[in-house]
N, C-alpha and C positions, 0 to 999 in steps of 0.2 A: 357646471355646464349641463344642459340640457342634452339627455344620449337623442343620438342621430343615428336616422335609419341607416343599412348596406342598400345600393341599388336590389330593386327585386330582380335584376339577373345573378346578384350574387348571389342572393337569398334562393332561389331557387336552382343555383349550381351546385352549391352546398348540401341541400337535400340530395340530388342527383347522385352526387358524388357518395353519400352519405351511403344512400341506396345501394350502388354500386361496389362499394367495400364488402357489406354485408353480403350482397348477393356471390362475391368473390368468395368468402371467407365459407360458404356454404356449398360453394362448387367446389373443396376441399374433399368433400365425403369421397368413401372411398369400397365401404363397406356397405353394411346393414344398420341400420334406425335401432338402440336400445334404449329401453326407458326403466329406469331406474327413479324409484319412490325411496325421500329421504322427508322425513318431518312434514309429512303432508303436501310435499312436493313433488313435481315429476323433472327430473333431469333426464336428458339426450345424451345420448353415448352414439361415435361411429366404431363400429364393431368390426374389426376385419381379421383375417389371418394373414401372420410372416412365417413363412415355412410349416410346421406344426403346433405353432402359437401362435393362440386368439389375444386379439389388442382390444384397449376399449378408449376412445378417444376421450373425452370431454368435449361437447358442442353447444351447449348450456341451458339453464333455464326452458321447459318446455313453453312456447307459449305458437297461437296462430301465426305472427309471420315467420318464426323459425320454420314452422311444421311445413309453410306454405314454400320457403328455399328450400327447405332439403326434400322435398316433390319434385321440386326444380333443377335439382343437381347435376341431372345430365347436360339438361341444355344450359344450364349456366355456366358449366366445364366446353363443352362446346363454342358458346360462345364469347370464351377468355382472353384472347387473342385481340378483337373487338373493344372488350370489353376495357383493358387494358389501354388503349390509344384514347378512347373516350375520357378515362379519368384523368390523364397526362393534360387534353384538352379543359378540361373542368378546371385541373388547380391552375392553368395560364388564368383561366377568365379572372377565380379567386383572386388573384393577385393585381391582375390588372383593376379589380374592383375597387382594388384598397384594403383588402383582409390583410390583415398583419398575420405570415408566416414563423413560424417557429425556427428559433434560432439553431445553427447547423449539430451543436454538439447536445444539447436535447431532442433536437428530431434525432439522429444518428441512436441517441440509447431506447429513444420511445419504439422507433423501429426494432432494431434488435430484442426491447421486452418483448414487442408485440410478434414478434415472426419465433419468439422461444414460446408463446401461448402465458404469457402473464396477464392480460390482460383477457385471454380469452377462460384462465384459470378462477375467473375472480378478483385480479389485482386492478383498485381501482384507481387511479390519478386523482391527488387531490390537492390542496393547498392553491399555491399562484399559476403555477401549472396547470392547474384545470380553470381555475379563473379566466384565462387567455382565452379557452376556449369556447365560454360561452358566446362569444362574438358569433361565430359560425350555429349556436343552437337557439339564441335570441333575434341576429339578422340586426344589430346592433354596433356602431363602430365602437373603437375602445381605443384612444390614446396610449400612444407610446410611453407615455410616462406612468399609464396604469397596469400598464402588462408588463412594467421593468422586473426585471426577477432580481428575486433574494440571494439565490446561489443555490437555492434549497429545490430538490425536485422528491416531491412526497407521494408513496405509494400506501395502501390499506389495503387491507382484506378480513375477512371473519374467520376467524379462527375454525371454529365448531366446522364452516363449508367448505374450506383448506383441507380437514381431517376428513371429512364426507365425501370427497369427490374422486376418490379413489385412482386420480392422474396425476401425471407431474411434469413441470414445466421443460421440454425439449432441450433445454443449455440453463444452466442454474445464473441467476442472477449475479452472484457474485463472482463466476467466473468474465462474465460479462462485461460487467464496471472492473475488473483488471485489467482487462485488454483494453479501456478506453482511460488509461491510468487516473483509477480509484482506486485509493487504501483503505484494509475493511480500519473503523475504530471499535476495538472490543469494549464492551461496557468493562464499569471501573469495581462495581463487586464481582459479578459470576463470568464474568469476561467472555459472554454472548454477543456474538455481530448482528447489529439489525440497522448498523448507519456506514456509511464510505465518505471518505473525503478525498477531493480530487487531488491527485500529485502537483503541488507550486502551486494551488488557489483556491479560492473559498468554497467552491461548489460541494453542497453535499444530498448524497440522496440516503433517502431514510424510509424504510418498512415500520409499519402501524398497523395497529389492528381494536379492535371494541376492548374497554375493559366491564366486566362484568365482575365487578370486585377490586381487587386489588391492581395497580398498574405495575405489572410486570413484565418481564419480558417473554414470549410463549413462541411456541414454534408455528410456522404456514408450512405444513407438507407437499402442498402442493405447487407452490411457488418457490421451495427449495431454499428458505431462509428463515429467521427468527426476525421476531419484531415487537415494539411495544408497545404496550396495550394501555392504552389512555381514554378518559371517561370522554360521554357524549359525543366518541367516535361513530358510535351504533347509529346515531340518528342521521350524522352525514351519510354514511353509505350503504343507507338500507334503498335497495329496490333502482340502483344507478342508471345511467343512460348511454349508449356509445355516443361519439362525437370524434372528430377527425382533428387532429394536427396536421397544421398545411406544412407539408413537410414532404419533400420532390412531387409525387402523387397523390400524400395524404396517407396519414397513418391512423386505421383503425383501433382506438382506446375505451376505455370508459373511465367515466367521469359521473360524479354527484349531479343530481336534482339540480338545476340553479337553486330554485326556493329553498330547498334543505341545504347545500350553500351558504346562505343568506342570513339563512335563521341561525346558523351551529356556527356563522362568524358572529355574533351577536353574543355567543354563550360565550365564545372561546377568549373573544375579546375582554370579557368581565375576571379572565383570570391572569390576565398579564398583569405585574406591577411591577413598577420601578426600572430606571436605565434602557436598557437594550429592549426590553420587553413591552414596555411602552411606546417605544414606534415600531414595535409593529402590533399592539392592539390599534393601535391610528389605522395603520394598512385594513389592518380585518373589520374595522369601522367601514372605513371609507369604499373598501370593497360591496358591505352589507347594505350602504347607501345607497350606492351602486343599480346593485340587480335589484331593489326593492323599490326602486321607483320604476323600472321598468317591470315588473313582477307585476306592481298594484294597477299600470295601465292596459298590460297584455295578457297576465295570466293571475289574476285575482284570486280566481277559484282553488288555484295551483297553491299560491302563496297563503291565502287564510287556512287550506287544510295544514300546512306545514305547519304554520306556527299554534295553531291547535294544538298539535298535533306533539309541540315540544311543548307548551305549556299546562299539557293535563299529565307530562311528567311526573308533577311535583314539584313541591316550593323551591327547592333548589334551583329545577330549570329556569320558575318564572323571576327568580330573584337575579340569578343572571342575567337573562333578558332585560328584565329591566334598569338595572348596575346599566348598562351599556345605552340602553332607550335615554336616559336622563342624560344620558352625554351628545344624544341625535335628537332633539327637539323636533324639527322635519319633520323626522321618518317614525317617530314618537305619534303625531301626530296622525300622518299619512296611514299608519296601520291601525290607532286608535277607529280613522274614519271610514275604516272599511267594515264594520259593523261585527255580527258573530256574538255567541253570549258566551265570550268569557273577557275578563279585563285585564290586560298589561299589569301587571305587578299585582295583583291581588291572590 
């Protein structure tokens, strides 16, 4: 089936709404602006004092529109109140558009990460879980049978920026998922928790992070959990995007690239084999097919640097890629004919 557009009031309540989080999440400040250089970067810290201790928040990533809300902080705190009944309004319209909302017991944890700063620590949503949400950042509907969930709700972050960021998450994740009865599973050699499964049913959420070597299990200090580190995680979730789960007023997350998405289902799919594994490289197929037809109509430019960008990896990457391209004839094609000097499988 050919994807169908959201009306463009949906589409433009969603930005609105979009806007309006962030501009919330920035009238938080409370302090003073500190910047902080790590690896040629500048990170935002809110700096304030409790009694005779100085605090240093985490507000993220230096770039123009962070710099241009937290100028704004007064009157965005000002005008919260406002601002608040407007977003209540936005997720009616979302819904009555036909945006397919997030179901009650994933909004309920996606909210609690995000009001503990998981998401504002670096923790970014990935897997089917952020799949869902590219409806709201493409302006594209998605059938109900394509947003079914697995039971699995997946989290990543980068290890190295975890250690860097010198904060830590407000209520630890795992105390979290116990109060929403999740059991931790400790791994089965060094008996490290980096995965929970729900009490009496399938649902599991699971921490991830880049392997740069060996896939091991490593610590996130700053998200206040361990998690494992698996290859060609780094390309999903380098450079992510916020994006909202319609969930009461919408919950501010971050979530992957769609195109980097797209491409890292492509890689990941070429390593499943056999049994249970196999339907769900179909999934991450069928997903890949997905945003890459719309990718190659709306954001071309988007979609050729990404896969560039995974194919001057190295042979491994493009052999992957291709492993999975000979199973999408299509979309084989479809990326073939967007031109670029490099070749699928070579």
């Amino acid at each position: 089936m050919d994807p169908v557009s959201h009306p463009r009031a949906a589409q433009a309540a969603y930005q609105d709404l979009l806007r309006m989080h962030l501009d919330e999440a920035a009238s938080e400040v409370v302090g003073s602006i500190e910047e902080r250089q790590r690896n040629g970067r500048t990170y935002l810290y809110d700096r304030f004092r409790i009694g005779t201790e100085m605090k240093s928040r985490y507000l993220g990533e230096d770039s123009p529109d962070l710099r241009d809300r937290l100028a704004r902080a007064a009157d965005l705190k000002a005008q919260g109140q406002e601002r608040k009944k407007r977003m209540s309004r936005l997720a009616r319209v979302l819904r009555s558009e036909g945006m397919i909302g997030t179901d009650r017991e994933t909004g309920s944890l996606l909210l609690a990460f995000a009001r503990a700063g998981v998401f504002r620590l670096g923790g970014t949503l990935i897997g089917t879980g952020a799949y869902g949400l590219y409806q709201g950042e493409l302006g594209v509907r998605f059938d109900s049978d394509e947003l079914a969930q697995t039971g699995d709700i997946d989290f990543a972050s980068f290890e190295r920026l975890s250690v860097a960021l010198g904060d830590r998450v407000e209520e630890d994740p795992g105390d979290i998922l116990r109060l929403m009865k999740f059991e931790a599973v400790p791994g089965v050699f060094d008996r490290q928790i980096w995965k929970w499964r729900q009490s009496g049913g399938e649902a599991m959420v699971e921490f991830l992070t880049p392997a740069f070597g060996e896939e091991v299990v490593k610590p996130l200090p700053a998200l206040g959990v361990s998690a494992q580190a698996l290859k060609y995680l780094n390309f999903l979730i380098g450079d992510p995007i916020h994006a909202l789960a319609l969930y009461r007023s919408g919950v501010l997350v971050q979530i992957p690239r769609p195109e980097r998405f797209a491409i890292h289902k492509l890689i990941v799919a070429s390593r499943r084999r056999g049994g249970p594994e196999e339907a769900k490289a179909r999934k991450d197929r069928a997903q890949a097919e997905f945003l890459i037809r719309i990718l190659a109509q709306d954001r071309p430019d988007d979609l050729a640097e990404a896969l560039e960008h995974a194919l001057a990896q190295g042979p491994r990457w493009r052999s992957r890629i291709a492993s999975s391209l000979e199973r999408m004839p299509a979309t084989k094609d479809l990326l073939s004919g967007m031109g670029g000097a490099w070749a699928i499988g070579a």
